[in-house]
N, C-alpha and C positions, 0 to 999 in steps of 0.2 A: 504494500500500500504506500503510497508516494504522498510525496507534503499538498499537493492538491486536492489528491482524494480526504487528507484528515482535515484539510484547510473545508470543503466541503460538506462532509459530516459534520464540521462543529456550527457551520451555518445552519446548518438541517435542523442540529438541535434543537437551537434556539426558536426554529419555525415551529416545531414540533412541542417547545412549551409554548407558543401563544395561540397552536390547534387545542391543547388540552384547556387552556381555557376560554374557549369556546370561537376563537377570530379566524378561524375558517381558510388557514393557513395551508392546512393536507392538500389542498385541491390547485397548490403553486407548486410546492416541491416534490410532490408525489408525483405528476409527469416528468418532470426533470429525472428521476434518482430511476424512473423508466426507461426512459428514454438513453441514460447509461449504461443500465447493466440489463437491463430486459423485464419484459413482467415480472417472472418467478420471485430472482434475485433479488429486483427493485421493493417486491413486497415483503421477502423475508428480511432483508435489511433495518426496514421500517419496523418491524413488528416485534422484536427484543428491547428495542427503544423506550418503544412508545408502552408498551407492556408495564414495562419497572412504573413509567412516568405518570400511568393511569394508578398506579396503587399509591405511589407519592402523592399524586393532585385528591383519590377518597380519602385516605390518612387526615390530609391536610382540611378535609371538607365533612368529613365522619358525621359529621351533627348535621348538614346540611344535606338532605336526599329526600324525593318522596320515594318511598318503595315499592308504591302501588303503580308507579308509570313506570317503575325500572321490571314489574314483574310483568306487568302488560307488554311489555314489548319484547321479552326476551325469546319466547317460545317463538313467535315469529321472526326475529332474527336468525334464530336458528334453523328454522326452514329455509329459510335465505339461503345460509349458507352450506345447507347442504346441499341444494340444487346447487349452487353455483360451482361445490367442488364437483360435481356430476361430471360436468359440464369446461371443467379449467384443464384438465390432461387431456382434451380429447380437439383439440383446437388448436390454432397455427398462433404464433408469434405476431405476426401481423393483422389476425383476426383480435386477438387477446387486447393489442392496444386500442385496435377502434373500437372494440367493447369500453373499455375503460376512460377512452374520452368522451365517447356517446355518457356516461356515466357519470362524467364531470361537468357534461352542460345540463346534464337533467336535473343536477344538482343546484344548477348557478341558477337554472329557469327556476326552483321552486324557491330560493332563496328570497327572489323579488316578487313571490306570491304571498309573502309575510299577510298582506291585509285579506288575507282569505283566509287567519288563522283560527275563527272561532271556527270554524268548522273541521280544522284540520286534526282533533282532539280524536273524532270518532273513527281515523284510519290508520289507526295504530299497523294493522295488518299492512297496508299498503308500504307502509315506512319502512314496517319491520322486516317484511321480505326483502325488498329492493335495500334497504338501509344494509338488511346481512348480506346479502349477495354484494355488494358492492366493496361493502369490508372485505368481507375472502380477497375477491380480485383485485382490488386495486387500493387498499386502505385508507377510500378517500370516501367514508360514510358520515364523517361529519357532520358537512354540511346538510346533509339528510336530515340526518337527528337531531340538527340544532332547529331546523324550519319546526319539526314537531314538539321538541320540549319548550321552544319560544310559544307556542301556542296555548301553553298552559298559564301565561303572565305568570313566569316566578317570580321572584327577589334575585337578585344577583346569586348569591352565595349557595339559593338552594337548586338554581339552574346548572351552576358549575359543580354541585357536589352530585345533582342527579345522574350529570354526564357521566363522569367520571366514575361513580360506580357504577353505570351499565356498562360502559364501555371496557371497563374493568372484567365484568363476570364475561362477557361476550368475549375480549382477547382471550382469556384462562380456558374459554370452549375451544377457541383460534387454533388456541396453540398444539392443542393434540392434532388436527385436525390439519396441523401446517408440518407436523412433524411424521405424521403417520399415511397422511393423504397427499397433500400440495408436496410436500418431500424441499419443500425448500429455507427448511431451519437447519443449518451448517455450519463448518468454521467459516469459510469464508460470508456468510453474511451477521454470523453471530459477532467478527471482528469488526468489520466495517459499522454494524449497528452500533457496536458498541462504545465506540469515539462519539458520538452524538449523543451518549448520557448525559457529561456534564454541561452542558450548555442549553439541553434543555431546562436544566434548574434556573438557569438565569435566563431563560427566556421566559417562564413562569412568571418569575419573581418583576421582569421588566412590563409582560402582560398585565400583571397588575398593577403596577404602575399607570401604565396608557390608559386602561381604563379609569383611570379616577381621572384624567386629566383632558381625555381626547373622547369625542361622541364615538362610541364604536360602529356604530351603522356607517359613518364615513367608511371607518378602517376597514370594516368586510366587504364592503361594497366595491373598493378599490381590490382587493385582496381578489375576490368575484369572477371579477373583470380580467384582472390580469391572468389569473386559472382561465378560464375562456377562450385567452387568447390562445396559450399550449394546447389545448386541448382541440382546438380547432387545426392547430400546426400537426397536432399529430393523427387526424382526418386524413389531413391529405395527403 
């Protein structure tokens, strides 16, 4: 691994703690770290990361979760994702990414459907399949799951502690699942992931900052867009 690749990971990090709480960040770097090393690779890399950084963000948020949207939505994630492991070894490289940008504008389009959120409460199902399936493939379910927990008006604290523990029990499902089926938990991405540990703490720590400071709907909105524009490059 070369001083690019670590100068790279520790960027990632940081993107990867202001995903965790909640700025919609997976859907910038997540095509790039593709677009590198390839779906599989690109997905296992992320997923050792972000794992450790979903049990640090509940830890830190414990008091703060409804349980009742974190259990509503899991059994449907997990159908999600097991259609989609069905379905990930049996497809071409080139098929796999435009899955996964098709995935990333699905995501930008529902993002700015925010003002259709009272009703978006009763389709847990809809979220939770496409939200799992899109975790498996491409670790970019975020934005998915934030359109639907935004829909419940939390408080700040219980919105970022609900994430974080679904996302939490959902990765721990991930992981066998990435280990036993997708076959792409390894040294070589278990290393790479692993450089992006420490900087996602301090991209946490800097997320929280911004948002006391800055409107966040600017910062995703930009964030959005700029995901959009990759995702559309790797269309074509």
């Amino acid at each position: 691994m070369d001083i690019s690749e670590i100068l790279f990971m520790l960027i990632v990090g940081v993107g990867m703690g202001f995903s965790l709480m909640g700025m919609s960040t997976a859907i910038l770097f997540s095509p790039i770290l593709v677009s590198i090393y390839g779906s599989k690779l690109g997905n296992g890399i992320m997923f050792v990361p972000f794992l450790i950084a979903d049990l640090y963000v509940s830890y830190l948020y414990r008091n703060n979760y409804d349980k009742k949207i974190v259990l509503k939505l899991i059994p449907f994630s997990v159908i999600g994702m097991v259609i989609a492991s069905i379905f990930a070894n049996s497809i071409s490289e080139d098929i796999f990414r435009k899955i996964i940008a098709t995935i990333i504008i699905f995501s930008s389009i529902l993002f700015f459907l925010k003002k259709y959120e009272h009703k978006l409460t009763k389709l847990s199902w809809l979220f939770g399949v496409f939200g799992g399936a899109s975790s498996y493939l491409a670790n970019v379910s975020g934005p998915i799951f934030n359109v639907y927990l935004l829909s419940y008006k939390q408080k700040e604290e219980d919105f970022i502690g609900t994430r974080a523990v679904f996302f939490t029990v959902i990765n721990i499902i991930k992981l066998f699942m990435y280990i036993f089926i997708f076959k792409n938990i390894n040294i070589f991405t278990i290393t790479r992931g692993s450089v992006a540990i420490p900087t996602i703490f301090l991209g946490v720590f800097l997320a929280k900052k911004l948002l006391k400071i800055m409107n966040q709907k600017i910062f995703n909105t930009v964030v959005v867009l700029l995901g959009l524009i990759v995702a559309i490059k790797m269309l074509l």
